[in-house]
PQR file of N, CA, C, O and H, with PARSE charges and radii, in Angstrom:
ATOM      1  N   UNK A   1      -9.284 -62.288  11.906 -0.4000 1.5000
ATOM      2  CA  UNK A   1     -10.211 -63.254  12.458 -0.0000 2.0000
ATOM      3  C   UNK A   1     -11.348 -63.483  11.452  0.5500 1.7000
ATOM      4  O   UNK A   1     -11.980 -62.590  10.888 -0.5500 1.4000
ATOM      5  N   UNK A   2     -11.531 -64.882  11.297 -0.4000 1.5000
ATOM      6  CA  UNK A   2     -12.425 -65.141  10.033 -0.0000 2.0000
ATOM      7  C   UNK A   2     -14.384 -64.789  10.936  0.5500 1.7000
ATOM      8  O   UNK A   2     -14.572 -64.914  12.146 -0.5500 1.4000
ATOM      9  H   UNK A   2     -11.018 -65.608  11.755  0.4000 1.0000
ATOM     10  N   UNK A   3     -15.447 -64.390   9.959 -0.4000 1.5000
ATOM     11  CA  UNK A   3     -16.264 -64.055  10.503 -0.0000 2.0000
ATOM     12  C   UNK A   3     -16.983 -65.598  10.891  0.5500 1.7000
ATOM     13  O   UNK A   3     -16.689 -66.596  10.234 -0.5500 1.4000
ATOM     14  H   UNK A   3     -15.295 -64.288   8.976  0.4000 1.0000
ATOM     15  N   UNK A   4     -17.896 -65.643  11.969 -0.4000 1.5000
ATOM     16  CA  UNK A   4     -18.412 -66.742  12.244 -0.0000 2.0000
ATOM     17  C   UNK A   4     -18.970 -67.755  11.174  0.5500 1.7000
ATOM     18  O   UNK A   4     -18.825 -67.365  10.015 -0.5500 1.4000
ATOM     19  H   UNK A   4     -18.135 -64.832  12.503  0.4000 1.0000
ATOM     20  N   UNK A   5     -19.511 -68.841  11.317 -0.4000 1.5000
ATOM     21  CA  UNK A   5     -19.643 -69.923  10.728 -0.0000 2.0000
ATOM     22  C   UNK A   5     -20.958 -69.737   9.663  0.5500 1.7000
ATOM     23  O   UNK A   5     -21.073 -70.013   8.469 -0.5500 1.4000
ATOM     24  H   UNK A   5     -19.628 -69.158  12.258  0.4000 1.0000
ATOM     25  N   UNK A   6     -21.594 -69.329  10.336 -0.4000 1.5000
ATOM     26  CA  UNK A   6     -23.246 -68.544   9.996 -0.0000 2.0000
ATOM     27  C   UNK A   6     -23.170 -67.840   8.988  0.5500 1.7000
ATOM     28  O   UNK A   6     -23.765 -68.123   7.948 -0.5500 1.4000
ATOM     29  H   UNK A   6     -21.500 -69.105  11.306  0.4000 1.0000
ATOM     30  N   UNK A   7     -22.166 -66.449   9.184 -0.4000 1.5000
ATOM     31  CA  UNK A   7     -21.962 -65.379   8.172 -0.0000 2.0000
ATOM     32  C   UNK A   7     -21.308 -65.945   7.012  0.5500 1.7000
ATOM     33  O   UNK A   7     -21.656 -65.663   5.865 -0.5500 1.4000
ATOM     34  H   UNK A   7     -21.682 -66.219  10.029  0.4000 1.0000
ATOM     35  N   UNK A   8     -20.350 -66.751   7.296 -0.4000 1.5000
ATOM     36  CA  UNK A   8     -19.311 -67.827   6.200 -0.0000 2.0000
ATOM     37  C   UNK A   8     -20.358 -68.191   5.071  0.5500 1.7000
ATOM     38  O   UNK A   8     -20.468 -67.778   3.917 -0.5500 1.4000
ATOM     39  H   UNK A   8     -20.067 -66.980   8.228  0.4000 1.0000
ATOM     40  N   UNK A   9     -21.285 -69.352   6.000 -0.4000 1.5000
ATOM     41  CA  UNK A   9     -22.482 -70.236   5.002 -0.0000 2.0000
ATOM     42  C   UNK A   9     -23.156 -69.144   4.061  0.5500 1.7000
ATOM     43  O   UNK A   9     -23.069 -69.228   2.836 -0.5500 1.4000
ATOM     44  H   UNK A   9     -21.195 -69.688   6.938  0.4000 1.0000
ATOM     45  N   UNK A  10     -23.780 -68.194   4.655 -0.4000 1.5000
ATOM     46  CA  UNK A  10     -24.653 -67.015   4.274 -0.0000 2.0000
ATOM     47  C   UNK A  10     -24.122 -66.267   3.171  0.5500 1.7000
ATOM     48  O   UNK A  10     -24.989 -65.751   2.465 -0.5500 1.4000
ATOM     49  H   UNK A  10     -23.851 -68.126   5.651  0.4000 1.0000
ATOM     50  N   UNK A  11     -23.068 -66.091   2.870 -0.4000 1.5000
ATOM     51  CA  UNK A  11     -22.308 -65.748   1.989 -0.0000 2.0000
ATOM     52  C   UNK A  11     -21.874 -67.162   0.824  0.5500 1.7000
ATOM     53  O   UNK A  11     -22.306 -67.134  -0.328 -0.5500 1.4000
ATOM     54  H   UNK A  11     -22.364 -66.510   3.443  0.4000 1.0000
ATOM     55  N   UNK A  12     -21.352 -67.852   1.118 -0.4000 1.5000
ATOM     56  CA  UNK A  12     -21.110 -68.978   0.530 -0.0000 2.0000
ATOM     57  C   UNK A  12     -22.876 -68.909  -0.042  0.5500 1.7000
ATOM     58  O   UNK A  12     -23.006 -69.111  -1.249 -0.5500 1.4000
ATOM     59  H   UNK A  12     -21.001 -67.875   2.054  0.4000 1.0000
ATOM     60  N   UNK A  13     -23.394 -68.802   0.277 -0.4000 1.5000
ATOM     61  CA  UNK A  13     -25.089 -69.569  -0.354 -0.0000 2.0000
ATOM     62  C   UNK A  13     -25.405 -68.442  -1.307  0.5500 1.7000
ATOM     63  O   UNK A  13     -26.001 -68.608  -2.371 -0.5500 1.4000
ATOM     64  H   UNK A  13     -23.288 -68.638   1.257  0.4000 1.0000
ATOM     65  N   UNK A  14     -24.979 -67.317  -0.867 -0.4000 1.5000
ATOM     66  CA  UNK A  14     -25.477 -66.280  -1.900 -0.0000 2.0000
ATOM     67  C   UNK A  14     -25.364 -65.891  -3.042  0.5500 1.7000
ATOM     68  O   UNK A  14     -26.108 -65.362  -3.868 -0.5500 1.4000
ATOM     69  H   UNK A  14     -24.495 -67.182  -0.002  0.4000 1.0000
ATOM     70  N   UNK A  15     -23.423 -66.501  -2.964 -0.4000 1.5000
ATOM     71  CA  UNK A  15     -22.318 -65.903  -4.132 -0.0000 2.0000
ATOM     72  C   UNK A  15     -23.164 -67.409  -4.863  0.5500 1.7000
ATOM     73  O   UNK A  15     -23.706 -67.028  -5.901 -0.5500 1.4000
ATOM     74  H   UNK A  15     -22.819 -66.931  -2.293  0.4000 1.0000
ATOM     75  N   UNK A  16     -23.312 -68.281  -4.733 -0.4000 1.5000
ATOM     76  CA  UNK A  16     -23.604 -69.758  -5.707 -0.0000 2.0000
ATOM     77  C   UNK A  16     -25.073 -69.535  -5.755  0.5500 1.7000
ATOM     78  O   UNK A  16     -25.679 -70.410  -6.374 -0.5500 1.4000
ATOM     79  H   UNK A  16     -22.872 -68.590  -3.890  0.4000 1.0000
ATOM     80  N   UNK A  17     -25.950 -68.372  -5.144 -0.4000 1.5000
ATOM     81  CA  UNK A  17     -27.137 -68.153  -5.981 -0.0000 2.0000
ATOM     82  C   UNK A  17     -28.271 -69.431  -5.295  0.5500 1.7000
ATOM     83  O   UNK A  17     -29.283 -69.610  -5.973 -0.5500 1.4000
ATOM     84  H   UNK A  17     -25.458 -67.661  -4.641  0.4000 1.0000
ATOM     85  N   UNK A  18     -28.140 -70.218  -4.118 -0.4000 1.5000
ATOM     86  CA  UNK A  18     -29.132 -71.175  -3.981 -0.0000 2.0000
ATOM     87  C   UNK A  18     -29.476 -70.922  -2.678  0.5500 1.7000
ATOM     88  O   UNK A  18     -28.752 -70.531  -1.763 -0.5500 1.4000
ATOM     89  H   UNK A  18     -27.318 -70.072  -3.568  0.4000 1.0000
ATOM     90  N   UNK A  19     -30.685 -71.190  -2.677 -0.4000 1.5000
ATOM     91  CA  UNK A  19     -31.704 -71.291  -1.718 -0.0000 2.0000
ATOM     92  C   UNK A  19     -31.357 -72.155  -0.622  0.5500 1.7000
ATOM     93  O   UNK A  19     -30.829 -73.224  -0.926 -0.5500 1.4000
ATOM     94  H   UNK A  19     -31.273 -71.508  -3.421  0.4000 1.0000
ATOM     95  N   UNK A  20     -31.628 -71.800   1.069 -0.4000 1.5000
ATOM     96  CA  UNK A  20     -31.468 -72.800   1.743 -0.0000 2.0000
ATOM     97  C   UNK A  20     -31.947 -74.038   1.184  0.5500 1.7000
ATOM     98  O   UNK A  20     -31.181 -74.991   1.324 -0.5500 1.4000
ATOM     99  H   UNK A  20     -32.057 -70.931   1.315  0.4000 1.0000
ATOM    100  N   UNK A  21     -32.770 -74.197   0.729 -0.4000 1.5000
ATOM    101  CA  UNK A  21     -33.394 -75.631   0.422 -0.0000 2.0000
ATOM    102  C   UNK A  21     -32.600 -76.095  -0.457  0.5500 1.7000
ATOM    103  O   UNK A  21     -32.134 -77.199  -0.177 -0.5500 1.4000
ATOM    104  H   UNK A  21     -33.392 -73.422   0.616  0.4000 1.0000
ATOM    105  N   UNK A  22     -32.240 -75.582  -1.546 -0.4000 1.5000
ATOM    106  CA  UNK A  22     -31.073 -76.578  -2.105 -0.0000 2.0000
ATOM    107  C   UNK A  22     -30.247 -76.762  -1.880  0.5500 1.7000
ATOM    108  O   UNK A  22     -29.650 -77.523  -2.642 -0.5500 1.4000
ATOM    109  H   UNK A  22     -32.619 -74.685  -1.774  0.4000 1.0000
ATOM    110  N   UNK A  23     -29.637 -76.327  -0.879 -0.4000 1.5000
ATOM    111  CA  UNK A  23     -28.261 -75.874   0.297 -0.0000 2.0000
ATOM    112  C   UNK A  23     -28.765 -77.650   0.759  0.5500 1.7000
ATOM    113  O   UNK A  23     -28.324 -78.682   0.254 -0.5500 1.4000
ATOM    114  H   UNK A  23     -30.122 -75.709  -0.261  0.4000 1.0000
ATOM    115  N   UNK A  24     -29.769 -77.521   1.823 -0.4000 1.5000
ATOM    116  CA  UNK A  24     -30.175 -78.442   2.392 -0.0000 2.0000
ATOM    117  C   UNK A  24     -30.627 -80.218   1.445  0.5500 1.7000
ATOM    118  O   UNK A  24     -30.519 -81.409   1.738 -0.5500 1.4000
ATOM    119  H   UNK A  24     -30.127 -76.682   2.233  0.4000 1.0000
ATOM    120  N   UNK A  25     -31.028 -79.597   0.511 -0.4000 1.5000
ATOM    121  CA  UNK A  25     -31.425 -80.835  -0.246 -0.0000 2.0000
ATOM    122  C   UNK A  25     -30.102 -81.682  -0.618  0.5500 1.7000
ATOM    123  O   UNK A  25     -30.095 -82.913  -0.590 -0.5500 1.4000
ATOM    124  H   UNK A  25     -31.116 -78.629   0.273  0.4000 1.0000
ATOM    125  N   UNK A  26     -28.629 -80.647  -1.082 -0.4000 1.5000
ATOM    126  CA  UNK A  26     -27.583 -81.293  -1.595 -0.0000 2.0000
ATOM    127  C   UNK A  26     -27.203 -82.149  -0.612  0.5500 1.7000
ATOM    128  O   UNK A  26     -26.922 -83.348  -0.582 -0.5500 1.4000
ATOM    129  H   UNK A  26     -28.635 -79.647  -1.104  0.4000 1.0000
ATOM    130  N   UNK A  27     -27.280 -80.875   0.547 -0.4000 1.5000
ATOM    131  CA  UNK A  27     -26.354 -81.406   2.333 -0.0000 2.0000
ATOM    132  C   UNK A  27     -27.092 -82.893   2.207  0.5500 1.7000
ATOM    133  O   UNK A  27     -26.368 -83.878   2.061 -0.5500 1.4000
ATOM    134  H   UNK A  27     -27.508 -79.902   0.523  0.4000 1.0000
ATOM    135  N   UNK A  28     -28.355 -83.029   2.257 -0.4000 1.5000
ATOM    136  CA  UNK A  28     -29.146 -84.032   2.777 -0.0000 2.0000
ATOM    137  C   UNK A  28     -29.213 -83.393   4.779  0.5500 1.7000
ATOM    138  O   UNK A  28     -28.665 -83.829   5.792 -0.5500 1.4000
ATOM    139  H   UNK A  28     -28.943 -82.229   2.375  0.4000 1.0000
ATOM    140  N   UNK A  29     -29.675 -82.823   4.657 -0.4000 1.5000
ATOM    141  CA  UNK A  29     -30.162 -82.020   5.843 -0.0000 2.0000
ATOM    142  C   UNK A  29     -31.493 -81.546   5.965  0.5500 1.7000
ATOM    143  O   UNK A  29     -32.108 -81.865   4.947 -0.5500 1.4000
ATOM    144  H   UNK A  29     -30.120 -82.469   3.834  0.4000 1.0000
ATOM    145  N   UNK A  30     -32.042 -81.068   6.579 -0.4000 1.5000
ATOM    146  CA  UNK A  30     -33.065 -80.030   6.710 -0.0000 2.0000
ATOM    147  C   UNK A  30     -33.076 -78.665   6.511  0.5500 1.7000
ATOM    148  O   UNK A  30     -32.134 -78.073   7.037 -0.5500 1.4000
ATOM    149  H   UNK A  30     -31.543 -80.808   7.405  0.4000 1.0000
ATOM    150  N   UNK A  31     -33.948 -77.937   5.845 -0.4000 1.5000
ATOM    151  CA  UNK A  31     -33.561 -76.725   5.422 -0.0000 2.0000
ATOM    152  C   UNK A  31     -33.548 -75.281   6.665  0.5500 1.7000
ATOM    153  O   UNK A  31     -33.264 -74.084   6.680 -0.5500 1.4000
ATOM    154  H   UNK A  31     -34.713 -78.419   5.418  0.4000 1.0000
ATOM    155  N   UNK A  32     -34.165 -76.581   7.795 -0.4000 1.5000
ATOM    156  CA  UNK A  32     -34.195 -75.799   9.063 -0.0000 2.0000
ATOM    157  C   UNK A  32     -32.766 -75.536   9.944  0.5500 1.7000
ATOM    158  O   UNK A  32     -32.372 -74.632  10.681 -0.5500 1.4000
ATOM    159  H   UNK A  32     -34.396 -77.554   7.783  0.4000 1.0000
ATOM    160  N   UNK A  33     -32.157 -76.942   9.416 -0.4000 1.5000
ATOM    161  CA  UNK A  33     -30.622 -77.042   9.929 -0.0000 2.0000
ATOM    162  C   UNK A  33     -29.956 -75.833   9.001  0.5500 1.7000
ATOM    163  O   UNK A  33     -29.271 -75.114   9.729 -0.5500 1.4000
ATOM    164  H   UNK A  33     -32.478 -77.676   8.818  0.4000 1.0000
ATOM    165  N   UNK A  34     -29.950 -75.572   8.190 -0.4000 1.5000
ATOM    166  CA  UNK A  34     -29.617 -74.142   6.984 -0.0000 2.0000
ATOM    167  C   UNK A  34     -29.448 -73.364   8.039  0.5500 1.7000
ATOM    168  O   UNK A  34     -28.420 -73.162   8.686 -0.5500 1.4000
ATOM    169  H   UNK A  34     -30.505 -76.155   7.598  0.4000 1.0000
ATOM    170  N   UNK A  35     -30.600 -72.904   8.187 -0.4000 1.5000
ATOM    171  CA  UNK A  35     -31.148 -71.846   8.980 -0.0000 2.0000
ATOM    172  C   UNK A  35     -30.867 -71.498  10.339  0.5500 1.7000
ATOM    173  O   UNK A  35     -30.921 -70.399  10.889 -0.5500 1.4000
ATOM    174  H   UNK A  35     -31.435 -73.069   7.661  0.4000 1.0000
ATOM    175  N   UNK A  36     -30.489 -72.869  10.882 -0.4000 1.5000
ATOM    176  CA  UNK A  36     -29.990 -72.535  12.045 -0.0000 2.0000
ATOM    177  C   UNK A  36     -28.575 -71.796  12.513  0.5500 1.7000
ATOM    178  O   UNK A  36     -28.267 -70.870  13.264 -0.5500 1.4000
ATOM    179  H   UNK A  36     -30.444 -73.763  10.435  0.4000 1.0000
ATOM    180  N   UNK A  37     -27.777 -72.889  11.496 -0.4000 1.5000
ATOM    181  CA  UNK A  37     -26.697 -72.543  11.101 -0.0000 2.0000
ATOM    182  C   UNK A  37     -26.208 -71.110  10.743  0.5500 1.7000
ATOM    183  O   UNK A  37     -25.355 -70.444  11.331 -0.5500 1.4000
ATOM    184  H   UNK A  37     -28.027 -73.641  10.886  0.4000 1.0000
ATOM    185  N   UNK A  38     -27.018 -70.752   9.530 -0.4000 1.5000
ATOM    186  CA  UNK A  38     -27.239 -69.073   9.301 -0.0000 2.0000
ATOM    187  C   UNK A  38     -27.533 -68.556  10.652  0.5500 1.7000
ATOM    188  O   UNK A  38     -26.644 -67.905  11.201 -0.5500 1.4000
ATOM    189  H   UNK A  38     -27.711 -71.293   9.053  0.4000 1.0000
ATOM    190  N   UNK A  39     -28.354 -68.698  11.104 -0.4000 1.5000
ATOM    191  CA  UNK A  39     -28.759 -67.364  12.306 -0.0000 2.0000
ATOM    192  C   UNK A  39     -27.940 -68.022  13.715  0.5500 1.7000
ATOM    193  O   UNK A  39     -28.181 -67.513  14.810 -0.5500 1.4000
ATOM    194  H   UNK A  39     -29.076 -69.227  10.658  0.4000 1.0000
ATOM    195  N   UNK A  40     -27.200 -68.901  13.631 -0.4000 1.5000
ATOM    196  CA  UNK A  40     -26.309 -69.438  15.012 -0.0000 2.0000
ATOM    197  C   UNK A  40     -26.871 -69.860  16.003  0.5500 1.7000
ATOM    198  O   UNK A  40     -26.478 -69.987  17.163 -0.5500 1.4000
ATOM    199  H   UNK A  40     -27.004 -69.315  12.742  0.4000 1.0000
ATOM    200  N   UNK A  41     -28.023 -70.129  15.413 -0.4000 1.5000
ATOM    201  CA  UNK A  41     -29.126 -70.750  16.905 -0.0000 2.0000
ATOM    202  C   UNK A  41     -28.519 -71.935  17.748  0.5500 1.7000
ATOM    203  O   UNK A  41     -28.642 -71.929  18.973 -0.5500 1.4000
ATOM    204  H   UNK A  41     -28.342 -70.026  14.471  0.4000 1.0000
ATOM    205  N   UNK A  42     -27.947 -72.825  17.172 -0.4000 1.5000
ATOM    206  CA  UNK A  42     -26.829 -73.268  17.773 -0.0000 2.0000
ATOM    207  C   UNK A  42     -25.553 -73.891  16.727  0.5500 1.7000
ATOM    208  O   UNK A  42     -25.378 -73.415  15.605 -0.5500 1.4000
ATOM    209  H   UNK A  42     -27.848 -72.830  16.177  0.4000 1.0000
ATOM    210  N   UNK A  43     -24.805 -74.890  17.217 -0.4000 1.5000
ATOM    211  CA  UNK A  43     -23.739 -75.144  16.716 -0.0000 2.0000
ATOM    212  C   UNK A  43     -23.783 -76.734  15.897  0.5500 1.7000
ATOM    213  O   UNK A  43     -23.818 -77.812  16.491 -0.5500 1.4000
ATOM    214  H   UNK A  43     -24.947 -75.277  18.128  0.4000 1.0000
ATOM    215  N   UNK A  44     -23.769 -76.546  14.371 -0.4000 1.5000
ATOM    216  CA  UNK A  44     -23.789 -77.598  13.926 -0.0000 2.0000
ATOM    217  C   UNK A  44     -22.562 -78.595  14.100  0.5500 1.7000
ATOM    218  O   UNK A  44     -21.405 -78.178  14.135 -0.5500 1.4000
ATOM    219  H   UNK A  44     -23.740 -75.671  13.888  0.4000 1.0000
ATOM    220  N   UNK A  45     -22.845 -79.742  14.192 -0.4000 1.5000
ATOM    221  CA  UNK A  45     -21.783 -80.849  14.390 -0.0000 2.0000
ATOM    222  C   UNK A  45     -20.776 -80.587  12.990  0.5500 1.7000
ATOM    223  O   UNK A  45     -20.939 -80.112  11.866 -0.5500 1.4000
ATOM    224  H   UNK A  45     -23.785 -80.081  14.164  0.4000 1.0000
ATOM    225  N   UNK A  46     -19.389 -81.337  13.953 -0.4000 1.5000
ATOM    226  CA  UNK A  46     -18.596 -81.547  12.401 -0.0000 2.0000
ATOM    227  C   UNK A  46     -19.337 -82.272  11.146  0.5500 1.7000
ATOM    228  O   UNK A  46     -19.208 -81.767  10.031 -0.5500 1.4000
ATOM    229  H   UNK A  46     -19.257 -81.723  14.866  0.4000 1.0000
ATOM    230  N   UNK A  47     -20.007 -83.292  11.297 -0.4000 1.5000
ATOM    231  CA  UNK A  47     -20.238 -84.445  10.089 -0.0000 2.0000
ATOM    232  C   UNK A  47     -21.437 -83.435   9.519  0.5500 1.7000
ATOM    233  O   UNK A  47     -21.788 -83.641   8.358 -0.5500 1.4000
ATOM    234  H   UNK A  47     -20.112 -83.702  12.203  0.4000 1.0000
ATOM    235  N   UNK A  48     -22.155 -82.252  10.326 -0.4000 1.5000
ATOM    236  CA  UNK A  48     -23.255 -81.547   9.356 -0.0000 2.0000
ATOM    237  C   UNK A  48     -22.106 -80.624   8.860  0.5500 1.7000
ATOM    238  O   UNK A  48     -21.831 -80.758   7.668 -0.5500 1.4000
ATOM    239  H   UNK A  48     -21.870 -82.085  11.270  0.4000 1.0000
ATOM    240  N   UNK A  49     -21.320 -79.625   9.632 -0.4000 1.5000
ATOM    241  CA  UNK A  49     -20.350 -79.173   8.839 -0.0000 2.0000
ATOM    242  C   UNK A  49     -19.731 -79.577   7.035  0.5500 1.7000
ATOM    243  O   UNK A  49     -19.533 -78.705   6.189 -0.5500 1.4000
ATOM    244  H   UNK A  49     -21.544 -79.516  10.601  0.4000 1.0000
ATOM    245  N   UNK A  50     -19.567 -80.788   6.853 -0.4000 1.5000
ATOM    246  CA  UNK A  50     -18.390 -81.472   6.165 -0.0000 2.0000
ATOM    247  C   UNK A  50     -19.876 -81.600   5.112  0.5500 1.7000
ATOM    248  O   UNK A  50     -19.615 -81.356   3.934 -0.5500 1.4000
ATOM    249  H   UNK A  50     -19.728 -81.496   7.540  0.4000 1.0000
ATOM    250  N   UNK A  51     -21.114 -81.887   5.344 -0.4000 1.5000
ATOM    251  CA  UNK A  51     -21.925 -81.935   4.771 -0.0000 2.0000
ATOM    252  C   UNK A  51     -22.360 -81.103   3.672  0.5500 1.7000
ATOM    253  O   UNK A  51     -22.704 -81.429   2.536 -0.5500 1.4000
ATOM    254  H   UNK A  51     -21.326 -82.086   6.301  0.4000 1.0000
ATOM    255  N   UNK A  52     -22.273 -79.856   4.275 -0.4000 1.5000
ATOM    256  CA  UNK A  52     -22.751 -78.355   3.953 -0.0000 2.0000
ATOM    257  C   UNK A  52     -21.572 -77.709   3.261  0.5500 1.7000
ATOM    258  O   UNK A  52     -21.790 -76.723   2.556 -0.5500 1.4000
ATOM    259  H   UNK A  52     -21.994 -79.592   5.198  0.4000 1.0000
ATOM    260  N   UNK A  53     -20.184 -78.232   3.415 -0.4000 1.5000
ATOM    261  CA  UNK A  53     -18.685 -77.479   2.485 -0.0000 2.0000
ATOM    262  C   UNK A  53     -18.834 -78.778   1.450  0.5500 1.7000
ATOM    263  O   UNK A  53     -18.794 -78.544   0.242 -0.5500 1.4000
ATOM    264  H   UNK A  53     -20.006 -79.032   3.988  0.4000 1.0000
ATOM    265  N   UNK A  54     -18.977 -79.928   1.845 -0.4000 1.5000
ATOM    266  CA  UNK A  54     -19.515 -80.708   0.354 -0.0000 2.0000
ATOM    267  C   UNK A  54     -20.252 -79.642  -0.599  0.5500 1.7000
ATOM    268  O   UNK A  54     -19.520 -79.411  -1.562 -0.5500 1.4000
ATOM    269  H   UNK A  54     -19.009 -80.118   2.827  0.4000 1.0000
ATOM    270  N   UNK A  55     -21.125 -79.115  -0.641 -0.4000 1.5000
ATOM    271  CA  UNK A  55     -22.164 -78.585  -1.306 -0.0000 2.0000
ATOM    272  C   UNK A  55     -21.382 -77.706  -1.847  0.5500 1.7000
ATOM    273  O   UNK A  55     -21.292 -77.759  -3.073 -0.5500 1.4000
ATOM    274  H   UNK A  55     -21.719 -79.302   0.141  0.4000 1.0000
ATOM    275  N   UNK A  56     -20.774 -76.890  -1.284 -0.4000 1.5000
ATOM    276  CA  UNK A  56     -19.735 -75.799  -1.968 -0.0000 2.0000
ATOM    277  C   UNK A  56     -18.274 -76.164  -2.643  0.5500 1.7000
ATOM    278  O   UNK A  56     -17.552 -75.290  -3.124 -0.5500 1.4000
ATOM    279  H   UNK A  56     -20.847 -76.846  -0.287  0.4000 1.0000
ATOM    280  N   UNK A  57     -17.935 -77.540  -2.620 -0.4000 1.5000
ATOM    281  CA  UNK A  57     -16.746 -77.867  -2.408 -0.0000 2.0000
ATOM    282  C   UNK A  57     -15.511 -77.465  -2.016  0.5500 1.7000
ATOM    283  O   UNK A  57     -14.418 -77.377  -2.575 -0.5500 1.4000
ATOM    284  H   UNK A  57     -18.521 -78.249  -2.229  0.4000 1.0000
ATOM    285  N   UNK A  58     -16.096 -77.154  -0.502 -0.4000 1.5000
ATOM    286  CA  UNK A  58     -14.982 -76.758   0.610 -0.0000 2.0000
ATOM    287  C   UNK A  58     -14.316 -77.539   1.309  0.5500 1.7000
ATOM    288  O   UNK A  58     -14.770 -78.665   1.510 -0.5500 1.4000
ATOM    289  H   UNK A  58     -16.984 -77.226  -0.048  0.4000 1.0000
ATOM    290  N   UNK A  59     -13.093 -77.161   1.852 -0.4000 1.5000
ATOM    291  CA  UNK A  59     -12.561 -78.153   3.016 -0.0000 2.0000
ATOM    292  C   UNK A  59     -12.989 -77.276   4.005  0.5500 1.7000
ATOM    293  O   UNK A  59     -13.303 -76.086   3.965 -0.5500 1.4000
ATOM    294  H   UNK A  59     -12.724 -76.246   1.689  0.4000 1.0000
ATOM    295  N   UNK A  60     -12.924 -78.379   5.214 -0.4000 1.5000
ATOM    296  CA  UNK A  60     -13.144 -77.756   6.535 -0.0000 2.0000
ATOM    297  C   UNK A  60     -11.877 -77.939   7.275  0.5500 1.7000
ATOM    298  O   UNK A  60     -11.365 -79.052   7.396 -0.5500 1.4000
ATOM    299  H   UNK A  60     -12.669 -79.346   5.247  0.4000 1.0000
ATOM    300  N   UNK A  61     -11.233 -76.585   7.900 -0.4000 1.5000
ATOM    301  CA  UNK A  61     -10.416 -76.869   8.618 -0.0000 2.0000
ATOM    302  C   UNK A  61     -10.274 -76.219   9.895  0.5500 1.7000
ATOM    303  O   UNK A  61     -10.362 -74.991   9.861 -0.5500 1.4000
ATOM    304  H   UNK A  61     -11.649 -75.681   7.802  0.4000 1.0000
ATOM    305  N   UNK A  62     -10.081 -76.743  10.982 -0.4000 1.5000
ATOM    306  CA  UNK A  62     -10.129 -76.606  12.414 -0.0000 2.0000
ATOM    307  C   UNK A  62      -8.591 -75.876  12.822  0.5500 1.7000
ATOM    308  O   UNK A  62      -7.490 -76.301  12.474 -0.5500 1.4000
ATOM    309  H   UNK A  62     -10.010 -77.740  11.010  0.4000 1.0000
ATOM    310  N   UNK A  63      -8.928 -74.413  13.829 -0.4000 1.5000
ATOM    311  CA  UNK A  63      -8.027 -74.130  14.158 -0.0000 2.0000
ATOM    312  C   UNK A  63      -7.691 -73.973  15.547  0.5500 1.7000
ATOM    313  O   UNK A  63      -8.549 -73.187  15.949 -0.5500 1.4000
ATOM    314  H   UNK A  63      -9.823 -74.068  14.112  0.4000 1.0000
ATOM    315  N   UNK A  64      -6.909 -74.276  16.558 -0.4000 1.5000
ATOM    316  CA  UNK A  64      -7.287 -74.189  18.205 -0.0000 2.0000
ATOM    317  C   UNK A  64      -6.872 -72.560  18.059  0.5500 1.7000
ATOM    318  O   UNK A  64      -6.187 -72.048  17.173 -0.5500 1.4000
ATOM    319  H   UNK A  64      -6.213 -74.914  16.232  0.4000 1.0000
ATOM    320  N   UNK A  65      -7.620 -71.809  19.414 -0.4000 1.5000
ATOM    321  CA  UNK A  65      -7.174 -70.327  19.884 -0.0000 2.0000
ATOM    322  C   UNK A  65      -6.692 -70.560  21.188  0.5500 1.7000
ATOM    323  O   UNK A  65      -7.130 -71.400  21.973 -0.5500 1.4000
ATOM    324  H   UNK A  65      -8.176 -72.225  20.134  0.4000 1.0000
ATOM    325  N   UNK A  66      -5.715 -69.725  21.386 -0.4000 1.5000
ATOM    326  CA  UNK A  66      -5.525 -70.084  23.183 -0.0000 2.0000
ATOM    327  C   UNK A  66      -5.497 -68.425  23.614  0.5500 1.7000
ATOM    328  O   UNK A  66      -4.962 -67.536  22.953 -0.5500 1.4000
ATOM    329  H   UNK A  66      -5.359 -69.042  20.748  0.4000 1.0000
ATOM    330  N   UNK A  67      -6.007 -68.313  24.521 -0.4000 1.5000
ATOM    331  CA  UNK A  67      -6.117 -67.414  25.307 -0.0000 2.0000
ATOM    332  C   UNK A  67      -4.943 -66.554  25.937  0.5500 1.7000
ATOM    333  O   UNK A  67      -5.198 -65.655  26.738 -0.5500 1.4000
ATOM    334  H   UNK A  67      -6.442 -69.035  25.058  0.4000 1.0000
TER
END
């Protein structure tokens, strides 16, 4: 099981050495949206998603779980 979305970014930002704010400046986001994201305060939309793996040049890919 991959670790949450938060821990993903948080790592992704660290290994490339940049600051939420340039995280945010590339995204064209807020560096508060960073942050939220990091600490899971809530759940960023897909189009901020796709925003933020731009910056890293990631794909985003969606997986269903069923119970």
């Amino acid at each position: 099981m991959k670790p949450p979305i938060g821990q993903q970014l948080y790592a992704l930002r660290l290994r490339a050495a940049k600051t939420r704010a340039q995280v945010a400046d590339e995204a064209g986001v807020s560096e508060r949206t960073i942050l939220n994201v990091e600490t899971e305060r809530f759940p960023p939309s897909l189009e901020t998603l796709q925003k933020i793996a731009d910056v890293f040049g990631r794909i985003i890919t969606l997986s269903s779980r069923t119970r």
